[in-house]
Every structure is written in C-alpha cells, then in structure tokens.
N, C-alpha and C positions, 0 to 999 in steps of 0.2 A: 378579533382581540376584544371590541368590546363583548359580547356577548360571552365571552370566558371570566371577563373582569363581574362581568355579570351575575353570573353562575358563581362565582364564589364570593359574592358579597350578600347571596340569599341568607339570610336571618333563618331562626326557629326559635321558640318559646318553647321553654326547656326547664323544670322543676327539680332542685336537689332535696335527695331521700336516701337517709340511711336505710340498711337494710334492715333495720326495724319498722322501716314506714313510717320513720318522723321524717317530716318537712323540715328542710334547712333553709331558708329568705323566702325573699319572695318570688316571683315567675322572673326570668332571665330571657332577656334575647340575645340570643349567640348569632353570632355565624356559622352557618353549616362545617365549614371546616376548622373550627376550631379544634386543636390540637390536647393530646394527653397531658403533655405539659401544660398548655393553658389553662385548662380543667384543674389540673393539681394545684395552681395558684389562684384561680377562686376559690376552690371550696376551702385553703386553708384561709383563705381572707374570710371568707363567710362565719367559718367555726372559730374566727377570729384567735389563732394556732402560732404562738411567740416560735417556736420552730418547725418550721415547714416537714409535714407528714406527708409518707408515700401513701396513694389510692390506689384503688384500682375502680374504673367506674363502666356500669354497663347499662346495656338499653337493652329490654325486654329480655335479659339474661345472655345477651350477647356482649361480649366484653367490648371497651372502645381501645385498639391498641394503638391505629394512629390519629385518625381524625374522628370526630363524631359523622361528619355525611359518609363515611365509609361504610357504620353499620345502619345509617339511616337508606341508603341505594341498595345494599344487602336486602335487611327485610322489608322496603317498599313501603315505608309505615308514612302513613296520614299525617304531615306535617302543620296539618290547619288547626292541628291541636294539641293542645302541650305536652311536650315528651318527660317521661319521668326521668333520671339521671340518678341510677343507685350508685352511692360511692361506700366504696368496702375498703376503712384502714389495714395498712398492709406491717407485715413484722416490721419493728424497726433495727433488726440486723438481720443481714441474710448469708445461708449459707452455704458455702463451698461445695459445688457438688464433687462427690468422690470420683476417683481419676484413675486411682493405680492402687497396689497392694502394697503396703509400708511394710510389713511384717507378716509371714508365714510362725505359728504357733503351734509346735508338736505338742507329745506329752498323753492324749489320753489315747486308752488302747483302741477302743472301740467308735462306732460311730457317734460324733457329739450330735445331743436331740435338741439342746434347747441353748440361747446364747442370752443373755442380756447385760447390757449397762446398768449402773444402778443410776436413781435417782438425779443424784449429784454429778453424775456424770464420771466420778474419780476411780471406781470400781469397775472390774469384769468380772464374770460370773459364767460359767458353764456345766453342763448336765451332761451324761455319755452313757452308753452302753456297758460301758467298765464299771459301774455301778459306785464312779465315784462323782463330786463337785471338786471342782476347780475354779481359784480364782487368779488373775494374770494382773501383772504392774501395765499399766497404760499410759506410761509415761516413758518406762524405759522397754516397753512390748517384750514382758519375761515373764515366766509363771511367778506366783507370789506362793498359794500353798494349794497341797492335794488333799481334801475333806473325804475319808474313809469311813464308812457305816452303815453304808447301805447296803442289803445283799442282791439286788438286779437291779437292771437297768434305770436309770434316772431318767425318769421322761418332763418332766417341769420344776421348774424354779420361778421366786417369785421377793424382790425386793422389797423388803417395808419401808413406806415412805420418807422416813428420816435416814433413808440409807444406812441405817447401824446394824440390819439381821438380813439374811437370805434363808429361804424356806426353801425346800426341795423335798418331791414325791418322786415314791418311784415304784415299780411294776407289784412289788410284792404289797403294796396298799400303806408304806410306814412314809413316816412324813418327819422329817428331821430339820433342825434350825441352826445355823453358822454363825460365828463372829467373822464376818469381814475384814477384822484389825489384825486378827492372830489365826485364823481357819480352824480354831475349837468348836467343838457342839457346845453351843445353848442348850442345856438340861437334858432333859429323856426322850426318844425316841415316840413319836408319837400315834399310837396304833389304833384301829378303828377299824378302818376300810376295810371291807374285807377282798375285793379285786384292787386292782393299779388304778393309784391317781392319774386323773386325766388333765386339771386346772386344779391352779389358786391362786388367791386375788386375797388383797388386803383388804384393811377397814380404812375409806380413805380418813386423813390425818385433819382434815374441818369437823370430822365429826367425831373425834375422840384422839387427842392428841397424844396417848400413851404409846402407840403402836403396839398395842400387845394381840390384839385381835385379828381373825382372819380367816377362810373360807377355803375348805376344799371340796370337791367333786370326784366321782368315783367311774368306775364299771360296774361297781355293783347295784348304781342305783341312787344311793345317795349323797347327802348336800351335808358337811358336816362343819360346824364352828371352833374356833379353838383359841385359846388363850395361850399363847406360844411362852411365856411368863411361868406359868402353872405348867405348861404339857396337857392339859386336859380340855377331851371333849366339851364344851358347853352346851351343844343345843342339834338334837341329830335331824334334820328334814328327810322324809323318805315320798314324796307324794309322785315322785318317777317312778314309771314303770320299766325303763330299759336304759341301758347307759348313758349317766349323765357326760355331757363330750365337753361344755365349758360354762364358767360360772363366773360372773361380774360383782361386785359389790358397790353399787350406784352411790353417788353422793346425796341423794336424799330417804337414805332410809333403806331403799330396797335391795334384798341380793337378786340377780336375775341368773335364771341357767338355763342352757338347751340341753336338748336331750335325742335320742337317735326314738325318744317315743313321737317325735313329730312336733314335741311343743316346747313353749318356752314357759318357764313360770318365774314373775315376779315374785318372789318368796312372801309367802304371809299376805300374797296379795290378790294376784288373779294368772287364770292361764290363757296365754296368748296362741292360740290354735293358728294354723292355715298351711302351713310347710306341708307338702304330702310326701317327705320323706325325714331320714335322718337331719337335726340344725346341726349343724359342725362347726358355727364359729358366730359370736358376739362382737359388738362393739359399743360404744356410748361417746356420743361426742361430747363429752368431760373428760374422758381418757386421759387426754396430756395434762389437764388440767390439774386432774388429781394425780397423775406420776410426778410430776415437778411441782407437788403443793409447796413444797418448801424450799425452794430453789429459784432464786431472783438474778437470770443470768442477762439483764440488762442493765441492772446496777449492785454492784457488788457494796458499795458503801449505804447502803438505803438502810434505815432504820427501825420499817417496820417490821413488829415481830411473826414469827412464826403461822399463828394461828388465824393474824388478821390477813396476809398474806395467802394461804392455803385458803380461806372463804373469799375474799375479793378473786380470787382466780378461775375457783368454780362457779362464782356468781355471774363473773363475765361474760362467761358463755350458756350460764343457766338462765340466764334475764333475756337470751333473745327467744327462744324458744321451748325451754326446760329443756327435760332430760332426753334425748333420744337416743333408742336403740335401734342398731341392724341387726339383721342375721341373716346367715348363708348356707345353705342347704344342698344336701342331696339331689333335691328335686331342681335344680340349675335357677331356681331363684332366687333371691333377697327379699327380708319384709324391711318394713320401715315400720315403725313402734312408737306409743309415744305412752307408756304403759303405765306412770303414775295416775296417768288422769285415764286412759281407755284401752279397753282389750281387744278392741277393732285397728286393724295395722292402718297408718297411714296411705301405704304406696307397695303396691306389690312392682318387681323390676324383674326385668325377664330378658335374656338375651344369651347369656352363656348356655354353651353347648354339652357341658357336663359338672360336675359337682364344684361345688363352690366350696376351698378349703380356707378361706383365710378374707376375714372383712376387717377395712380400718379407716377410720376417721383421720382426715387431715387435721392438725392441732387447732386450726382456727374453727373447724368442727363445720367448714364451708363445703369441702369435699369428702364423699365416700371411696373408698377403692375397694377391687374386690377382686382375688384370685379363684384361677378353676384349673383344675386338669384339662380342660378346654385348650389349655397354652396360651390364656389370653388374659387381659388385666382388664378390668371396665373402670369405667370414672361415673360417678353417680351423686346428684347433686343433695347436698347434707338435710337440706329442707323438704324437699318434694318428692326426692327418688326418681328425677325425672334423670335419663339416662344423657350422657354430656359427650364422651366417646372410648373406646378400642385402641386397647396400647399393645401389640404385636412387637412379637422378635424373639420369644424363648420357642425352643421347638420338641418342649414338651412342661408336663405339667407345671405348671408356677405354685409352689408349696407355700411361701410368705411375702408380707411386703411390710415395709415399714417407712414412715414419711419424714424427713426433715422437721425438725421444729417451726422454720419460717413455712412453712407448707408448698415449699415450691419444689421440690423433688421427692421422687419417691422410688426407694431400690428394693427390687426384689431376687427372691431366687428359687431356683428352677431344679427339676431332674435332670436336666440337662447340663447340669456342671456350671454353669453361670451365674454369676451375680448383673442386673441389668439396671443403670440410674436413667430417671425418665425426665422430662422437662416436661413441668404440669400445665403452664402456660402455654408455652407451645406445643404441647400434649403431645412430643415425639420423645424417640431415643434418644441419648444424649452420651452416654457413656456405655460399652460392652466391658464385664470385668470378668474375665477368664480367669484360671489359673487352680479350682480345685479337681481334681482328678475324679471324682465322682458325686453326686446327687450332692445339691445342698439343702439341709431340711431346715436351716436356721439362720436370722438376719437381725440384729438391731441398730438402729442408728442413735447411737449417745443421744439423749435429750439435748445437751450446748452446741451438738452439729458437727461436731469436731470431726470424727470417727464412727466407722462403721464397721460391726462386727459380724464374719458369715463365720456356719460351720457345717458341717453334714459328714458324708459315709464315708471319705477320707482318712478321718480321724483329728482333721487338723482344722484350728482358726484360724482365718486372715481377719487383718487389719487392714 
C-alpha cells in the first residue's frame, strides 16, 4: 500500500501552451495523476476565465482523456524534464449527433446531385437530374417552391453568404440565380461556359459585403467571374489546360482551383504542382468561417455588426496559421498547401487505396477528413498532415462528408445506401442511418447543428 500511495503522489513539471506556442504561467508541478477535470480548472484559473471553458489538453499530440500519467506510461516520455501541456478551447455548445430520419422528402424526378443548408441555417436548397432547384420549409420539412429554367441536369449550387440568393449550374454550362423568399430568378440566365459547371464559391462577405460577386469553374477549362447583380461575365481565367473539377475563393485575396491537369492554381498567383493525377477536391481551413461569416449562433442578442463579425471569425482562425489548403486526388493522396506565402506543399499524406473524392476541414480547422472509393474515411491532422486514424464501416465508396459545427462529429455518405455519424473523439462509429433505397451522392449538416440533410439516386431527401 505504501509504495502505491507512492506511485501516485509522484509529481512532473509540466508547462501550459496554447496551440499557438504561447506559454500560459509559469512551470507547474502536478501530480502524475492529475485528472482532465483538474486540468480544466487550472488552466481557467491561469487564463484567469469569469466562466469556466471546456479544453481539450494534450501531450506530444496525444490527447489526455483521463489522467495526465495515462499518456505519460503510453509514450514512455522523460519525465526529468518538463512536459509541454497544449490546451485547445473547445465549442461552447455542442451538438446533437443525428439519430434517426425525421422526415423522407419526395418531389424531384430524378437523381438529387447536390444538397445544402444556407448560411443561416433557415433554408434548404437542392439540385437534381430533373434539371430543376428546389427549396424545402425546414421547419415544417415540406417543399417551399420548384425553380424551373434550366435545361439539364443541375449538378451544383452554391449559397451567398447573407443567405438572401442561391446560384446553381448545370450540365449545359448556364448558371442561374434564385430568391429564396419567393423561388423567382434573379435577372438573366447567365452563359459563358461552354461544357457543364463543375463548382461555385462565393466572394467571402469580409471582403466585400455586397454579395454580388462569385466564381465558377467548368469542363471546358475555365475559371469564370460574375456579378450575379449585372448577370455578366467579369474577368475569364483560362491558364487550365483540362477540366477544371473545383474552385475555392479564399479569404485573403485568392481564388484557388484544381484541375484533372494535375495542378492547382492560386489564381493571379502561382501554381501548385505534385498530384500525379487528376485534384478532385479543395478545402481551406476558413471554410466555416467564411460560410457562417454572418451568423452569430452563440448569441443571438450580440450587437456587433455584420462586417466586424465576418473579419473577427476569419481572423480567428487566420492568426493561427493563415490560410491552408487540401487537396485530394486521383493519385490516393492529399497535399497540404499553404499557398499565400509558397508553392512548395507542406505535407504530402498517403494511405488511401483509391481516389480521394471529397476533403474537409473540421470547423475549428484542427482536423482534416478525407473520403475515397477506398470505402474508407482518414482523419488527418489540420497543421502537419500527420495522419491521426481509419474510420471503416461503409462497404463501398464514401462520396461526401460533412462535420458538425462543434467539430466533434462527422457524417458521411456512401454508394452504399447509408448515411454514417462518427465520433471524432473517440474516432469510432456512432450512429448507422439506413433508409435510402439507393447511392447517396449528397450530405449537409446545417451550420446551428440542428439537422442534417442527405440526397442521392433515389430521388428523395431525408432529414
């Protein structure tokens, strides 16, 4: 007994650091078994925190779930010198992972390709094979109106950030704008492309709060600009030489797109080489930042406005590290990018056994995820690219994924009829959601967390 009372009254000197690598006090001596909970009430003592914040705190990138000697026995680490102690603020609400289907949603004839929330979360939105847009009441889960005018298939839509217009492209290269309130077109039909849109991305709303502006990408090649206002082209980029597959419009300035020519290009800036196949998919860990620029769902009575809100949000996560991009490939890799400042990838990441169709940033821009026809999901760390683990259980290719706001779940879905929610923490399954009849090619999760929207070959949305 004594040598047990022993063993857990051993001390370690122990330094808190955000994960920016500032120093929080000064060196601590703990007890080896100090607990997560004790931990959580230092460091708000130290940050000196009028209401007690959730952490999450790790050693050498190992999280501490229950004691700190837990992962100090794990990795074996040198205790005769002082251990760093990264603590990472966590969402201050968290949410709900999905459970069940609230609502099956007929209506379009054909396969839906594309699903999203708007911004604000109060909107639905869908794209189909029937060559029309649909938007649905999410409140009382009923269609609201059917948007006619396109003549083939709708393959992407794309929300501007004040939630007030939905853009949608589709196979024949025409690119049309909606009201949300009433399901009228916004002005004239807007032509250019000469193949099918592949992407479009807004101008985020910190750096031009009119929302008039916006980015499409083609098959044929090129990167086109538009003033959704006017209808008219502004500015054509053509320096692709084979279908461009998705195109980002960064918050500091640049557009970025892949391309099945093997590269990516910062627009106007430089080209990002190393893929030795087709890029198939983009990400930027501002992503959430700039889709909820103007949507403050942790207090609804807060006063500030619009514009200073949508820059403190991408600052937030632009001040740890600036801008980073992924990208996912053909060739069963991902680059890591940090493409403002260099055309040399950070982290090349390697493990998937077949094409990588879909990359995304957790909203805290901490984790990467990354789908493959592989049937496999990987988790990939936001900073390094250092690989974290392997989330199985679709039993064929995983098409999309999309993450919770608090970033602690992430649902995807499959050829395989399934929609799957993961537990990111404890990096297992957590939820199986059966119920559509065939492939699903499309998933969003509402930005407030609320709801979650799949659609695919079926014909139908669930909620």
């Amino acid at each position: 007994m004594e040598i047990e009372n022993s063993a857990q009254n051993k001390t370690v000197l122990v330094q808190f650091k955000s994960e920016n690598g500032e120093i929080l006090g000064d060196h601590l001596d703990l007890p080896r078994a100090v607990t997560n909970y004790q931990l959580q009430l230092i460091c708000n003592a130290l940050l000196k925190k009028e209401k007690n914040t959730t952490y999450s705190f790790f050693v050498k990138k190992q999280e501490i779930i229950r004691t700190l000697e837990n992962v100090l026995d794990s990795q074996e680490l040198d205790t005769e010198h002082v251990i760093d102690i990264i603590y990472q603020e966590q969402s201050l609400f968290k949410v709900c992972p999905v459970t069940r289907c609230s609502s099956s949603l007929p209506g379009h004839a054909e396969a839906v390709i594309s699903v999203q929330f708007s911004p604000n979360s109060n909107k639905l939105a869908s794209g189909s094979g029937d060559t029309t847009v649909r938007f649905w009441d999410i409140h009382t889960e009923t269609p609201l109106f059917t948007c006619q005018g396109h003549k083939n298939w709708v393959l992407c839509i794309a929300w501007s950030p004040d939630s007030k217009c939905l853009i949608s492209g589709c196979k024949n290269g025409k690119i049309m704008s909606w009201n949300p309130d009433n399901g009228q077109k916004f002005g004239s039909i807007m032509t250019g492309h000469k193949q099918w849109i592949t992407s479009l991305a807004w101008e985020p709303y910190h750096m031009n709060t009119n929302c008039r502006r916006f980015v499409s990408s083609g098959k044929d090649c090129s990167i086109r600009i538009w003033d959704v206002v006017l209808g008219h082209c502004l500015k054509i980029l053509t320096s692709h030489t084979q279908c461009v597959t998705c195109v980002k419009w960064g918050g500091c300035g640049l557009i970025y797109s892949s391309s099945q020519d093997r590269t990516i290009k910062g627009v106007l800036c430089r080209t990002l080489e190393g893929h030795a196949h087709w890029v198939n998919s983009l990400a930027l860990n501002t992503d959430y930042a700039m889709r909820t620029a103007v949507v403050n769902f942790i207090s609804s009575s807060s006063q500030i406005n619009d514009l200073t809100l949508a820059k403190s949000k991408y600052e937030d996560i632009y001040k740890i590290d600036g801008e980073i991009l992924v990208s996912g490939s053909d060739d069963f890799t991902l680059f890591l990018w940090k493409p403002e400042k260099n055309k040399n990838s950070i982290a090349r990441m390697t493990g998937h056994q077949q094409l990588i169709n879909c990359v995304a940033f957790s909203p805290d821009a901490r984790i990467i995820a990354s789908a493959s026809f592989d049937k496999s999901i990987k988790l990939w760390d936001g900073k390094t690219g250092c690989f974290l683990t392997t989330l199985r259980g679709h039993v064929q290719a995983v098409y999309m994924i999309t993450w919770s706001y608090d970033s602690r779940f992430l649902t995807s879905c499959s050829a395989d009829s399934t929609l799957k929610v993961w537990d990111i923490k404890n990096k297992k399954l957590m939820f199986d959601l059966p119920g559509h009849a065939d492939e699903v090619f499309a998933v969003d999760w509402a930005p407030d967390g609320q709801k979650v929207v799949s659609g695919g070959k079926d014909k139908i949305l669930k909620l």
